[in-house]
N, CA, C and O atoms as a Tripos MOL2 file, in Angstrom:
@<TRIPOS>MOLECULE
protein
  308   307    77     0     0
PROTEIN
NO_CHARGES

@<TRIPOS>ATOM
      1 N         -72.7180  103.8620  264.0780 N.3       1 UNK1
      2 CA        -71.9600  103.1280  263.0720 C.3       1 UNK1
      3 C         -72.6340  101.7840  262.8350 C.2       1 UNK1
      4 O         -72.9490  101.0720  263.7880 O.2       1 UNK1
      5 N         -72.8460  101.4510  261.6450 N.am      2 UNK2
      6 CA        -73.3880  100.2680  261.1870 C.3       2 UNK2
      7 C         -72.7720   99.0300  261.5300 C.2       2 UNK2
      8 O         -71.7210   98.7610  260.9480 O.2       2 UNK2
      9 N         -73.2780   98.1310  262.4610 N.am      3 UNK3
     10 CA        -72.5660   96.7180  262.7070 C.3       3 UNK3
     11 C         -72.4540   95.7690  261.0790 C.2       3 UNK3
     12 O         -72.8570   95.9240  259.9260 O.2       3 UNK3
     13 N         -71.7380   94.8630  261.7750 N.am      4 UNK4
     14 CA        -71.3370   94.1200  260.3740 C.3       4 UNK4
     15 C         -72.8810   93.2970  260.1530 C.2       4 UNK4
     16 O         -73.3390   93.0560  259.0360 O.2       4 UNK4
     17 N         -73.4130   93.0090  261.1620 N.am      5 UNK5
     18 CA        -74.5820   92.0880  260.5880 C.3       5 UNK5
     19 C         -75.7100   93.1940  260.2660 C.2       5 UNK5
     20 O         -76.6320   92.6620  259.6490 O.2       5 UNK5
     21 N         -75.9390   94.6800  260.5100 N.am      6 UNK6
     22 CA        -76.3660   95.6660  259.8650 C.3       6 UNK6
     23 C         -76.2230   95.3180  258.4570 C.2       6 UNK6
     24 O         -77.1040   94.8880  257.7130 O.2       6 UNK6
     25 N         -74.9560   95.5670  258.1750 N.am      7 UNK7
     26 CA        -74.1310   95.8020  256.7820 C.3       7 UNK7
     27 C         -74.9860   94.8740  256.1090 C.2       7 UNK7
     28 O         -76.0990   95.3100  255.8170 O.2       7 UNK7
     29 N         -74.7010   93.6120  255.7760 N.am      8 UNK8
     30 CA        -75.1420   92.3670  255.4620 C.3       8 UNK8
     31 C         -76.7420   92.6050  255.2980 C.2       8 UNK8
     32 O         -77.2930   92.8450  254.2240 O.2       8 UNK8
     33 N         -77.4550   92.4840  256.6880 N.am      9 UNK9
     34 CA        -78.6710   92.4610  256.3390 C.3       9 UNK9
     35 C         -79.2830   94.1510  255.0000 C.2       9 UNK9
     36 O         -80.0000   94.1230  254.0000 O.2       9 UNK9
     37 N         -78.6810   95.1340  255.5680 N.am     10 UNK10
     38 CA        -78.7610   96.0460  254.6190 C.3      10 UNK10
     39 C         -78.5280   95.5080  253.0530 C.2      10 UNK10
     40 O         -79.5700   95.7150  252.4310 O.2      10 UNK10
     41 N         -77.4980   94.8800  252.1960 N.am     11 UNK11
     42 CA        -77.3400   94.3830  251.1820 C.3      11 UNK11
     43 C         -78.2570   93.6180  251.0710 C.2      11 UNK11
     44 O         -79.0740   93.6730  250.1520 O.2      11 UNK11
     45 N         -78.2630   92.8640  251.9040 N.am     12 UNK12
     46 CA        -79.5390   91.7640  251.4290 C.3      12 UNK12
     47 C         -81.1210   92.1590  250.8350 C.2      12 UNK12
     48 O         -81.7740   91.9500  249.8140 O.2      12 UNK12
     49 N         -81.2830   92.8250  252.0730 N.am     13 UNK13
     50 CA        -82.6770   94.1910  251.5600 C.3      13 UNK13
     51 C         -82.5540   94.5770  250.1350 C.2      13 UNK13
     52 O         -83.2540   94.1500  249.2170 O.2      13 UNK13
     53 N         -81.4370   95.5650  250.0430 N.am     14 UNK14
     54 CA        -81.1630   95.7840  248.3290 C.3      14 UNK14
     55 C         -81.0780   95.2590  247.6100 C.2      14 UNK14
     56 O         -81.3600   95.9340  246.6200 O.2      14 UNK14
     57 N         -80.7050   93.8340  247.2290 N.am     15 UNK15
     58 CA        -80.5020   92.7990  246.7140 C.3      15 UNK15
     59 C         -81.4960   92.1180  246.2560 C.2      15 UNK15
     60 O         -81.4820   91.4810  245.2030 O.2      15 UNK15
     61 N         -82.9510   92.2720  247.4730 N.am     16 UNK16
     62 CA        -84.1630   91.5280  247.3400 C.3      16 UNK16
     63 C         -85.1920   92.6610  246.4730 C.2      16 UNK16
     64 O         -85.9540   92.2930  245.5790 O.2      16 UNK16
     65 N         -85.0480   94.0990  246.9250 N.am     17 UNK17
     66 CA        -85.4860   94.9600  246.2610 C.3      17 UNK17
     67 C         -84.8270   95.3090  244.7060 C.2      17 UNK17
     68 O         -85.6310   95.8300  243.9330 O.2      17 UNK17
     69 N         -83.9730   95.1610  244.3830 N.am     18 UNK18
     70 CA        -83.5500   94.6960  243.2270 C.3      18 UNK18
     71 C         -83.7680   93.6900  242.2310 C.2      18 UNK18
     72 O         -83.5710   93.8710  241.0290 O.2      18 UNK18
     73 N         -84.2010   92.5640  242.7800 N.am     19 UNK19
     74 CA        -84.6530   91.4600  242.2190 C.3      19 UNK19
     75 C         -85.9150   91.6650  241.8540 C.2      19 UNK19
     76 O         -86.3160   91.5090  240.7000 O.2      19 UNK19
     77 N         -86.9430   92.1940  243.2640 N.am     20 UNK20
     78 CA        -88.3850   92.4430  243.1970 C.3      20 UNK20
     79 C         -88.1770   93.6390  241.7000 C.2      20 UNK20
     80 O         -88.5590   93.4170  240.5510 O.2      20 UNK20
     81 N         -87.7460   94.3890  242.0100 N.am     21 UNK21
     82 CA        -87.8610   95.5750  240.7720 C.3      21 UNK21
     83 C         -87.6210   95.3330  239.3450 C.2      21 UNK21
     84 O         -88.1580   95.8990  238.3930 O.2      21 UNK21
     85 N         -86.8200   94.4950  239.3410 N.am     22 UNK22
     86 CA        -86.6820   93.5920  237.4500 C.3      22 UNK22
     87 C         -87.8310   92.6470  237.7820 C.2      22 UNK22
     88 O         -87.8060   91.8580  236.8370 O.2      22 UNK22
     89 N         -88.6770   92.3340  238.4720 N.am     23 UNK23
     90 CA        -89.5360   90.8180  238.3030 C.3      23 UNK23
     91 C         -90.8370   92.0590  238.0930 C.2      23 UNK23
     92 O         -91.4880   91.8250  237.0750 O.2      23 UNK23
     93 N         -91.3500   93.4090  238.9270 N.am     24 UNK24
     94 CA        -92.3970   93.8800  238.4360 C.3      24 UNK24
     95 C         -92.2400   94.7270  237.2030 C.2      24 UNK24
     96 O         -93.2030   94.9930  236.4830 O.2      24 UNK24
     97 N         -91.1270   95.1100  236.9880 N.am     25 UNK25
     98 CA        -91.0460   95.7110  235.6020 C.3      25 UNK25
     99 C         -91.3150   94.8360  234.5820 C.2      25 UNK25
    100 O         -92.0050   95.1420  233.6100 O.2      25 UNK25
    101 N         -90.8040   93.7550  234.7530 N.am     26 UNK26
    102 CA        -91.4550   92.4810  233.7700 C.3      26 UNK26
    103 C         -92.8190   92.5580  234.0540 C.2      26 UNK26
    104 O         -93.5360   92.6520  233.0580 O.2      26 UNK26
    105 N         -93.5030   92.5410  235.3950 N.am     27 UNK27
    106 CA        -95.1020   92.3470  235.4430 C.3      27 UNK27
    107 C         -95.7830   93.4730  234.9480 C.2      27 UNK27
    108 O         -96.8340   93.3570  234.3170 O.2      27 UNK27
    109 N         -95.2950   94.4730  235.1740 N.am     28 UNK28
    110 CA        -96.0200   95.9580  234.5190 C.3      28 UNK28
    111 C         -95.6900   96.1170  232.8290 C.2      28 UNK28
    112 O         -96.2430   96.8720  232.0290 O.2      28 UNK28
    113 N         -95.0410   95.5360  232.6890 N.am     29 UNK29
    114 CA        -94.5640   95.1900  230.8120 C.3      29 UNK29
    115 C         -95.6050   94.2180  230.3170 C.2      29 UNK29
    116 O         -96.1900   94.3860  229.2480 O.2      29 UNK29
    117 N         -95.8770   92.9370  231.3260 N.am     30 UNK30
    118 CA        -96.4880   91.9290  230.3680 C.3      30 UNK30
    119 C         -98.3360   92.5330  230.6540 C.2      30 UNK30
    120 O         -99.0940   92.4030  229.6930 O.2      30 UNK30
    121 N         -98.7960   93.0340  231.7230 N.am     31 UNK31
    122 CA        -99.8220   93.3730  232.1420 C.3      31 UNK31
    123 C        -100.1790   94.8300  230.4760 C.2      31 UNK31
    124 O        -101.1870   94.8370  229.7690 O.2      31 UNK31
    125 N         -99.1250   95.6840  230.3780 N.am     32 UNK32
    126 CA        -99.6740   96.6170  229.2380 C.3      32 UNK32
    127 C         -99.5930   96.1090  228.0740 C.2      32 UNK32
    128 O        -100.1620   96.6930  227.1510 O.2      32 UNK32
    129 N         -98.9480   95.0340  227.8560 N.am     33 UNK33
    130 CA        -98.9040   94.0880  226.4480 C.3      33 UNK33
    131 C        -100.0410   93.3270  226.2490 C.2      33 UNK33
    132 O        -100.3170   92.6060  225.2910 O.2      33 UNK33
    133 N        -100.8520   93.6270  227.5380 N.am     34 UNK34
    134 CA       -102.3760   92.4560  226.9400 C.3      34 UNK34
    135 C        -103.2750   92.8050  227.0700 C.2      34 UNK34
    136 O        -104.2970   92.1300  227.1960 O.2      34 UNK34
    137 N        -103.1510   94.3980  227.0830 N.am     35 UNK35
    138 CA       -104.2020   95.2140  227.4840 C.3      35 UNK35
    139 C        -105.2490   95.4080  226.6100 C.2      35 UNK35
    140 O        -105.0130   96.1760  225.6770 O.2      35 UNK35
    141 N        -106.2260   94.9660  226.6610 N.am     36 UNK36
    142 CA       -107.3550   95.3350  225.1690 C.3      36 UNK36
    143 C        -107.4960   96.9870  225.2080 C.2      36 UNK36
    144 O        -108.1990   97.4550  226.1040 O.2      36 UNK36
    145 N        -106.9710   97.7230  224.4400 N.am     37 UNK37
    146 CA       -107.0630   98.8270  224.1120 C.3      37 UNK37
    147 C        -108.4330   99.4280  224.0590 C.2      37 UNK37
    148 O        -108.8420  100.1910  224.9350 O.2      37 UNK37
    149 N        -109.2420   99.0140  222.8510 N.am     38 UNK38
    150 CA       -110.0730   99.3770  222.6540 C.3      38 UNK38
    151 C        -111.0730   99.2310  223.8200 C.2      38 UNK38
    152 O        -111.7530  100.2360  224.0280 O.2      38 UNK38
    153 N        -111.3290   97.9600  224.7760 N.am     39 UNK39
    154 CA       -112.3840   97.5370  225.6220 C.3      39 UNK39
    155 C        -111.4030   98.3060  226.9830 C.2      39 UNK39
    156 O        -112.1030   98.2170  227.9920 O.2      39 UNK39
    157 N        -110.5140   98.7690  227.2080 N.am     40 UNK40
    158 CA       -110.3370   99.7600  228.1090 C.3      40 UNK40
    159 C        -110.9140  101.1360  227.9860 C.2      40 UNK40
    160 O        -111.6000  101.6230  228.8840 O.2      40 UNK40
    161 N        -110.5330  101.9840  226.4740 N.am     41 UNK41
    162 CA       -111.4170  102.5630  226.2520 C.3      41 UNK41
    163 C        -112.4540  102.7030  226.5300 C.2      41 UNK41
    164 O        -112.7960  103.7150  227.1410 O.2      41 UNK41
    165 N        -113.3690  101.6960  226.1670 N.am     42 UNK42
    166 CA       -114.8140  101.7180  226.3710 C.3      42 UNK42
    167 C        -115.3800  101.4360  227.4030 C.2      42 UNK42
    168 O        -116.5130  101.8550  227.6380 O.2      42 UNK42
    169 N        -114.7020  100.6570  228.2440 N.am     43 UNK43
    170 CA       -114.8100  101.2430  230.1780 C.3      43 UNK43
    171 C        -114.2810  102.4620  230.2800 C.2      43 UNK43
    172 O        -114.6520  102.5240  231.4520 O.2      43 UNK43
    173 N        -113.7620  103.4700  230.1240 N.am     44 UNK44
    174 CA       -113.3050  104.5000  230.3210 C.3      44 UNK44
    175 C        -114.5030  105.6950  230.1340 C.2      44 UNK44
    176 O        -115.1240  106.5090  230.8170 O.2      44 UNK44
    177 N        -114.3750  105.1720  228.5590 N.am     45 UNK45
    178 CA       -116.0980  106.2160  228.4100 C.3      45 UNK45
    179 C        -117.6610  105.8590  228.3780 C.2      45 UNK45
    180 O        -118.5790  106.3940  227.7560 O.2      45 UNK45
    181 N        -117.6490  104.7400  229.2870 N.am     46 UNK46
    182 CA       -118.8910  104.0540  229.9440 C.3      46 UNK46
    183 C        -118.7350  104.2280  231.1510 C.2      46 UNK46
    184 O        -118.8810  103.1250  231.6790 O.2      46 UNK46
    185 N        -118.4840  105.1070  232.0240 N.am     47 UNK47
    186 CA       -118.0090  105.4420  233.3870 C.3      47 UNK47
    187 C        -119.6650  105.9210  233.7700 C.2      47 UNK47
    188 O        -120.6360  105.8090  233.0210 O.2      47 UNK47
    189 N        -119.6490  106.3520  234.8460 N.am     48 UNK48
    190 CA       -121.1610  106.8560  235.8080 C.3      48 UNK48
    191 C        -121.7310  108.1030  235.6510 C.2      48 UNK48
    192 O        -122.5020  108.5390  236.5060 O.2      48 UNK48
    193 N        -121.2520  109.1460  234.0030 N.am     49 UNK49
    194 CA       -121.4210  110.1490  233.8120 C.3      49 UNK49
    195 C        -122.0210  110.4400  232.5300 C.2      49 UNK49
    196 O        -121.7430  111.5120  231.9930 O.2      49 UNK49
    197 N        -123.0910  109.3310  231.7660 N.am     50 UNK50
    198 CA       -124.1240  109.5080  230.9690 C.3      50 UNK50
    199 C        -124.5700  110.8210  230.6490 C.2      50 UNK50
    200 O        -124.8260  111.2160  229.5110 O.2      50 UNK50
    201 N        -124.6450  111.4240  231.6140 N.am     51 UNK51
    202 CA       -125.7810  112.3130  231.7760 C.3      51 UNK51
    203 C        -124.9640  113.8820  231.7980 C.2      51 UNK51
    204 O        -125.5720  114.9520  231.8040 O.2      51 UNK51
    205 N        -123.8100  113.7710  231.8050 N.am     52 UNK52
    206 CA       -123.1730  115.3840  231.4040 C.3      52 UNK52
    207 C        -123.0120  116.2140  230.1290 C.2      52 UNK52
    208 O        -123.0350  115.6520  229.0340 O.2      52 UNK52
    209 N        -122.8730  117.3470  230.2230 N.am     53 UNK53
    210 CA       -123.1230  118.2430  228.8930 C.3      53 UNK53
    211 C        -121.9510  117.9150  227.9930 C.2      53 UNK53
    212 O        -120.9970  117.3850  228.5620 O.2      53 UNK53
    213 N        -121.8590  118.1100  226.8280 N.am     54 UNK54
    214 CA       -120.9430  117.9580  225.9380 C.3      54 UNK54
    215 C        -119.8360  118.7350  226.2740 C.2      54 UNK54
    216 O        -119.8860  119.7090  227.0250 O.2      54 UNK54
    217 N        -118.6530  118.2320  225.6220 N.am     55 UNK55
    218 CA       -117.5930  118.9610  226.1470 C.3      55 UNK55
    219 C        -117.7430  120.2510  225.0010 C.2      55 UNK55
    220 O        -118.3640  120.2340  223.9380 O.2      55 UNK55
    221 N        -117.0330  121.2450  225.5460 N.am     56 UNK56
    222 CA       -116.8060  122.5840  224.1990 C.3      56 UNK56
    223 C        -116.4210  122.0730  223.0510 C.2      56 UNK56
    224 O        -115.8660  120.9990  222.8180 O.2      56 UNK56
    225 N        -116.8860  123.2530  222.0760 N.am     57 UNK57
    226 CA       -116.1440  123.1920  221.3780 C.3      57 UNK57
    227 C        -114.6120  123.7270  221.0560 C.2      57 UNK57
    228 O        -113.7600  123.1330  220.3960 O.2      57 UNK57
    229 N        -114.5060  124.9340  221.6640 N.am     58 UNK58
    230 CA       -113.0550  124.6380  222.2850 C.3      58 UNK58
    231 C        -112.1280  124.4670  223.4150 C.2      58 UNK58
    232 O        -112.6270  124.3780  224.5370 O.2      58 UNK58
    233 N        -111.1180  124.4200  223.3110 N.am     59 UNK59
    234 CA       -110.3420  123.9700  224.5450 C.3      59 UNK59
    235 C        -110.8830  125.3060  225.4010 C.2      59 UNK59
    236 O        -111.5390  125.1880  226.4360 O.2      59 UNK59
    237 N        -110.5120  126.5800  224.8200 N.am     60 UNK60
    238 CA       -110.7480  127.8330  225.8180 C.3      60 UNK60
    239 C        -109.0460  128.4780  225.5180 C.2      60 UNK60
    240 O        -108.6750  129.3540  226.2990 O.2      60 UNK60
    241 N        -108.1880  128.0890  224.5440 N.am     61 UNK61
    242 CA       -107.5740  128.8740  224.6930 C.3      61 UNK61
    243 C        -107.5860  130.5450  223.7000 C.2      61 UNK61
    244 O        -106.8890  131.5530  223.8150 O.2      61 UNK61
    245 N        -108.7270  130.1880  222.7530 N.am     62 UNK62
    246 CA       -108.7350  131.8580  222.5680 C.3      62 UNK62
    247 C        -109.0590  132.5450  223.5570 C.2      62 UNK62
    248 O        -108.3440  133.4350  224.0180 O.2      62 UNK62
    249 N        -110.5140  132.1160  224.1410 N.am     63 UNK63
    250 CA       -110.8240  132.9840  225.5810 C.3      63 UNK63
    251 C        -109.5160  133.1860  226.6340 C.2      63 UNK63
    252 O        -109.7330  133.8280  227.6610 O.2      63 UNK63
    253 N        -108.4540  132.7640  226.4460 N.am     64 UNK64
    254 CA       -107.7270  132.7350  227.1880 C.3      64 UNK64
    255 C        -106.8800  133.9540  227.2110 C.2      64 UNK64
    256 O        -106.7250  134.9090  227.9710 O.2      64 UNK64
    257 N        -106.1980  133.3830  225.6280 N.am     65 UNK65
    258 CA       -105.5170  134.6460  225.3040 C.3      65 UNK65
    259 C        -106.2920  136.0680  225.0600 C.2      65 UNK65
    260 O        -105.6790  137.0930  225.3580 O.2      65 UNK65
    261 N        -107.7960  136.1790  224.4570 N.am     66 UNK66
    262 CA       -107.9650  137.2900  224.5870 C.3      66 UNK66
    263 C        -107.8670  138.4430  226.1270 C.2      66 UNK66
    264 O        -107.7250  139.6630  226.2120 O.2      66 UNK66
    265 N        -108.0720  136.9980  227.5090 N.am     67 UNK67
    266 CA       -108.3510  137.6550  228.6140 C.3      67 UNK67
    267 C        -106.7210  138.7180  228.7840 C.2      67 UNK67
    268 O        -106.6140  139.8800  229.1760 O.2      67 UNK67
    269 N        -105.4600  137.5810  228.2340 N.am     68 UNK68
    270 CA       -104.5170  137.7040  228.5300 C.3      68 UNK68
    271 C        -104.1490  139.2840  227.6860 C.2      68 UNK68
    272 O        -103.1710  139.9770  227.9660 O.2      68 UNK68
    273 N        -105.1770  139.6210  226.6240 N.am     69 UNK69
    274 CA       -105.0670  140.7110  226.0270 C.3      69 UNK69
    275 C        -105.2310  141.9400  226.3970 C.2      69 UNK69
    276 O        -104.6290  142.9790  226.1280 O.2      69 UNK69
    277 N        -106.3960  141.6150  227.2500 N.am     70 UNK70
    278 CA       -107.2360  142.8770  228.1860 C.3      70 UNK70
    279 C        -106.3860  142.7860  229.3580 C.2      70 UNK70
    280 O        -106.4590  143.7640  230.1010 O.2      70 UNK70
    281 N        -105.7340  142.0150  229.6510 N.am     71 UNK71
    282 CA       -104.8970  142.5090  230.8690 C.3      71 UNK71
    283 C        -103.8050  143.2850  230.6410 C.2      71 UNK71
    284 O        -103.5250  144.1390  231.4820 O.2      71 UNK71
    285 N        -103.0480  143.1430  229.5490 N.am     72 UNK72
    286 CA       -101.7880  143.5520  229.1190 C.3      72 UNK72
    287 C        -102.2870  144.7090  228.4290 C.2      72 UNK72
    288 O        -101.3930  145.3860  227.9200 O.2      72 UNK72
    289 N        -103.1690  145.0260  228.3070 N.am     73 UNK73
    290 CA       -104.0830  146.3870  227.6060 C.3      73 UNK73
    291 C        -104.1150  147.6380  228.8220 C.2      73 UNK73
    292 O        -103.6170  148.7640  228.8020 O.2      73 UNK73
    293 N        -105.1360  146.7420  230.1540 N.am     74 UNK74
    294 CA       -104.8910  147.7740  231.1860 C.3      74 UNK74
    295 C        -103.7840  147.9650  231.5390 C.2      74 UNK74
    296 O        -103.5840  149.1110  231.9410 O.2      74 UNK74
    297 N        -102.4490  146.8930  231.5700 N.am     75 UNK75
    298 CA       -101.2540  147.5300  232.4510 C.3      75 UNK75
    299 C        -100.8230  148.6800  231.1960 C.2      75 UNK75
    300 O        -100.9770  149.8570  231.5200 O.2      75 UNK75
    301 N        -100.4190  148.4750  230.1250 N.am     76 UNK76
    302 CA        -99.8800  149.3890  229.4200 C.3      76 UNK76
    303 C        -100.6210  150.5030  228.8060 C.2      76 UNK76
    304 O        -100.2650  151.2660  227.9070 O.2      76 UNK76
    305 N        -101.6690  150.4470  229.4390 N.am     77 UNK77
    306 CA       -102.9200  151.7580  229.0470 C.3      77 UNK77
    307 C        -102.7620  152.5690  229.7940 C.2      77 UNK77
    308 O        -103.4660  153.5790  229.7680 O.2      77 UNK77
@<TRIPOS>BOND
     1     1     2 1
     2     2     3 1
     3     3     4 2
     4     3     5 am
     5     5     6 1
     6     6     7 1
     7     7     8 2
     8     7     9 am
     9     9    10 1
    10    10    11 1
    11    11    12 2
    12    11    13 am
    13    13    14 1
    14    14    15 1
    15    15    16 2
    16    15    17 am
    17    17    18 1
    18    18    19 1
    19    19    20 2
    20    19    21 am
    21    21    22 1
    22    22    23 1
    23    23    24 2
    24    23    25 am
    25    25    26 1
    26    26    27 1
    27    27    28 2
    28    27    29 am
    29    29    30 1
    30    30    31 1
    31    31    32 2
    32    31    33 am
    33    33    34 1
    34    34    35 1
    35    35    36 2
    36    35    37 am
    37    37    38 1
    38    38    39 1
    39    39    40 2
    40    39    41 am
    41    41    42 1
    42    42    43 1
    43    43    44 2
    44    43    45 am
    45    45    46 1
    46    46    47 1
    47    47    48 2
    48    47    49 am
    49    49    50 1
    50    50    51 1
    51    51    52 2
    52    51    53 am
    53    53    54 1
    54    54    55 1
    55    55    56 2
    56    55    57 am
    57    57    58 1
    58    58    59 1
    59    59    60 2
    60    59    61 am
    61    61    62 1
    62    62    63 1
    63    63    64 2
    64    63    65 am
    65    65    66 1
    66    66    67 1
    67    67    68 2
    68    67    69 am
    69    69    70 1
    70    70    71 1
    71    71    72 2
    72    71    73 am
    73    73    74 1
    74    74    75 1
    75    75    76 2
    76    75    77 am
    77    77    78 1
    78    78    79 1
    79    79    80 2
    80    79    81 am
    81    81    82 1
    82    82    83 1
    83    83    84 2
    84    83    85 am
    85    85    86 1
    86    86    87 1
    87    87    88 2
    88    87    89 am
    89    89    90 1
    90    90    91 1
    91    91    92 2
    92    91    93 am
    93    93    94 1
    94    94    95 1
    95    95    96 2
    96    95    97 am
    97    97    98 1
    98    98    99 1
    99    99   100 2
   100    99   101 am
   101   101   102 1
   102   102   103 1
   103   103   104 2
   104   103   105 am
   105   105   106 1
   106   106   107 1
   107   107   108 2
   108   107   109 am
   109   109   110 1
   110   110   111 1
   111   111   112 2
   112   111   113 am
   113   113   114 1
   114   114   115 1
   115   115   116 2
   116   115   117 am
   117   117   118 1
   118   118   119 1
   119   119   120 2
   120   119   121 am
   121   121   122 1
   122   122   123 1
   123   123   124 2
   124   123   125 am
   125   125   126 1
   126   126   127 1
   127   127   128 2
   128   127   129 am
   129   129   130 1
   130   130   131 1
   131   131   132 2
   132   131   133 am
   133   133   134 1
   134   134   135 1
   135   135   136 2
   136   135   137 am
   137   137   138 1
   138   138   139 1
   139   139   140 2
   140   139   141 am
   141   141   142 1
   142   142   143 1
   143   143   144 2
   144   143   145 am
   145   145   146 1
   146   146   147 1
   147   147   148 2
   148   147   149 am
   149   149   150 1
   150   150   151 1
   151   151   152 2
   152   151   153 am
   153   153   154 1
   154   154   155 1
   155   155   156 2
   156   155   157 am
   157   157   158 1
   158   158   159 1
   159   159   160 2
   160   159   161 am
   161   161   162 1
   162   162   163 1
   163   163   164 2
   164   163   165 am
   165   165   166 1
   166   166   167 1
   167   167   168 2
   168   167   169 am
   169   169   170 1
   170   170   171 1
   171   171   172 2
   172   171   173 am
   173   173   174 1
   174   174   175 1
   175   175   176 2
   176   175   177 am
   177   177   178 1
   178   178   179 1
   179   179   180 2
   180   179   181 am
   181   181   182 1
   182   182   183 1
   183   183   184 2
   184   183   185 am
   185   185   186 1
   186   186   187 1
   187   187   188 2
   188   187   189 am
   189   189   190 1
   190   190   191 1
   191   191   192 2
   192   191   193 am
   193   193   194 1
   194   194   195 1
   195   195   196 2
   196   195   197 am
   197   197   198 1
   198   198   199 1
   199   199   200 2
   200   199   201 am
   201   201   202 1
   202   202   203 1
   203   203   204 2
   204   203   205 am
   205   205   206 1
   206   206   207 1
   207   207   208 2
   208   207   209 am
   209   209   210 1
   210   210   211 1
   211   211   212 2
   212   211   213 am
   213   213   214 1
   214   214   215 1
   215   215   216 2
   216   215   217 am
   217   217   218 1
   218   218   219 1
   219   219   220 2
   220   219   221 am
   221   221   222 1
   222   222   223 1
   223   223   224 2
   224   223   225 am
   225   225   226 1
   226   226   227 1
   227   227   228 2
   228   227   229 am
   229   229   230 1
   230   230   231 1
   231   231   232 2
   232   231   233 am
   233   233   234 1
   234   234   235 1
   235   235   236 2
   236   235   237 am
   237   237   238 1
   238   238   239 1
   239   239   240 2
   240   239   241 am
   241   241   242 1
   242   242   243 1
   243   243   244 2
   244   243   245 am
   245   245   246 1
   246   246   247 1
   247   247   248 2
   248   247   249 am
   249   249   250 1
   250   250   251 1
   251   251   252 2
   252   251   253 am
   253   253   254 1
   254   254   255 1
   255   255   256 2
   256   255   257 am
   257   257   258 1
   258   258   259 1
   259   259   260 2
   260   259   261 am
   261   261   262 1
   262   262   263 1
   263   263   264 2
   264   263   265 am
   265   265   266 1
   266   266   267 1
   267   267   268 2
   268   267   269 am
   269   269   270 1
   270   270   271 1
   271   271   272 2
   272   271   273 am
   273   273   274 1
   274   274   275 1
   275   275   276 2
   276   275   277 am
   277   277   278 1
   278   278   279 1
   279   279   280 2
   280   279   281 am
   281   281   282 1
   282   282   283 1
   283   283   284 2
   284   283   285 am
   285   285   286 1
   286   286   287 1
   287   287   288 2
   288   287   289 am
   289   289   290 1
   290   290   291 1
   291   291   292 2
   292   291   293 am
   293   293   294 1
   294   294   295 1
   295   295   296 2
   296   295   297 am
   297   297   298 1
   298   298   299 1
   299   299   300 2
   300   299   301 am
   301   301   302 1
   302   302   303 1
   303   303   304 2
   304   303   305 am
   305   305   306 1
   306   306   307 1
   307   307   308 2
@<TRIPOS>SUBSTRUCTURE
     1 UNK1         2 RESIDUE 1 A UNK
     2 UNK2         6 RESIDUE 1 A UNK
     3 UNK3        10 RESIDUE 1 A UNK
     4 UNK4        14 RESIDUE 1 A UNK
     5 UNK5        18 RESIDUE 1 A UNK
     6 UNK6        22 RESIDUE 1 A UNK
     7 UNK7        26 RESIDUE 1 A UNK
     8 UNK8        30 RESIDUE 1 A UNK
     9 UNK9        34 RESIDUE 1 A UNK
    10 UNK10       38 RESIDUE 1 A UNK
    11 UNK11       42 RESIDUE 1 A UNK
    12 UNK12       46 RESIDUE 1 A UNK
    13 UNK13       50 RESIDUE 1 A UNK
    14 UNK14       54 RESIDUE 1 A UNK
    15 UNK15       58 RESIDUE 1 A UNK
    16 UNK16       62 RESIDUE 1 A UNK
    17 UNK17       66 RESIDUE 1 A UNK
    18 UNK18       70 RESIDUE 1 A UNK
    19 UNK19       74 RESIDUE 1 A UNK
    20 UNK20       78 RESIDUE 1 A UNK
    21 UNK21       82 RESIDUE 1 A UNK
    22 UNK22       86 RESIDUE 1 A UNK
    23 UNK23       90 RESIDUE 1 A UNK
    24 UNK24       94 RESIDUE 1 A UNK
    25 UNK25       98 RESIDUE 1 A UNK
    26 UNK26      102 RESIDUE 1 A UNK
    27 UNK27      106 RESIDUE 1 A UNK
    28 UNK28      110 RESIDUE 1 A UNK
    29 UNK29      114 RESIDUE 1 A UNK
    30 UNK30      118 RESIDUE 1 A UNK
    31 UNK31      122 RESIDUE 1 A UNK
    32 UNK32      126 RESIDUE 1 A UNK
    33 UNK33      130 RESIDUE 1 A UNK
    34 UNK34      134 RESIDUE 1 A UNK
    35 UNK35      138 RESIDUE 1 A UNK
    36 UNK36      142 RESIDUE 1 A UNK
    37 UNK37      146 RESIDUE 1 A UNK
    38 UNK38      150 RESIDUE 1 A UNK
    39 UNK39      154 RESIDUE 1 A UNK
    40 UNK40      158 RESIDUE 1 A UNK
    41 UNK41      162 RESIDUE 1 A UNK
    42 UNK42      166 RESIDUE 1 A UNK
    43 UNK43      170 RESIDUE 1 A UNK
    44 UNK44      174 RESIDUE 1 A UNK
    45 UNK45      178 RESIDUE 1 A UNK
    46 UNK46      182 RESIDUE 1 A UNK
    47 UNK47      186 RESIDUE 1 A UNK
    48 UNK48      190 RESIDUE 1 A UNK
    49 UNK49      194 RESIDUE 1 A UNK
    50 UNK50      198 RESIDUE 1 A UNK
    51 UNK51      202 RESIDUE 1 A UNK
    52 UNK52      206 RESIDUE 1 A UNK
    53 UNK53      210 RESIDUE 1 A UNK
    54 UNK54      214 RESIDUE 1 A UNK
    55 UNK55      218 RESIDUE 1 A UNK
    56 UNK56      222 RESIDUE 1 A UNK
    57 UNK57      226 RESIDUE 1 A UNK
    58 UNK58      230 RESIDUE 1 A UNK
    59 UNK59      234 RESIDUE 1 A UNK
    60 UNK60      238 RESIDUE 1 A UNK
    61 UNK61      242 RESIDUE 1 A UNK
    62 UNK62      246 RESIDUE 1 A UNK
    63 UNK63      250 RESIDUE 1 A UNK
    64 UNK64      254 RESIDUE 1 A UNK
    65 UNK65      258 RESIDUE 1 A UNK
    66 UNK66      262 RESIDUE 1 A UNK
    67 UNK67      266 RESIDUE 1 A UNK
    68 UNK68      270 RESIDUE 1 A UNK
    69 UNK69      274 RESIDUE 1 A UNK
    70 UNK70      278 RESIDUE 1 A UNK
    71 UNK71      282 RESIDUE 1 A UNK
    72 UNK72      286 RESIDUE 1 A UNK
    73 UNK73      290 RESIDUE 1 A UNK
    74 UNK74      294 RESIDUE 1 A UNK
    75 UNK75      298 RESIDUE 1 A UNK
    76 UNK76      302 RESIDUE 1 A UNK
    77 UNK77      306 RESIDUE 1 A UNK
């Protein structure tokens, strides 16, 4: 059973974690409000991978569904 100075210090904890949690939601709000978009971007796709093949041209979901065709072909064949 929780003593009374348990109790107390327990609220207090919540109380401080409560406070902390509206003060970083403000910090994680003002931090994406000044975010240079574009120059994040362009660290993003200036990363250490120059040198890889182009991506497809497609995603892969026809290959997908056709596989999904030939399967549903053998079960009901």
């Amino acid at each position: 059973m929780p003593t009374p100075d348990g109790d107390e210090l327990l609220k207090r904890w919540v109380a401080t974690w409560r406070r902390a949690g509206v003060e970083l939601e403000e910090l994680r709000r003002r931090e994406i409000e000044s975010v240079d978009t574009q120059q994040a971007i362009r660290q993003i796709f200036s990363g250490p991978w120059p040198d890889l093949p182009p991506a497809p041209a497609t995603s892969g979901l026809i290959e997908q569904q056709a596989w999904f065709r030939r399967l549903q072909s053998k079960r009901d064949g």
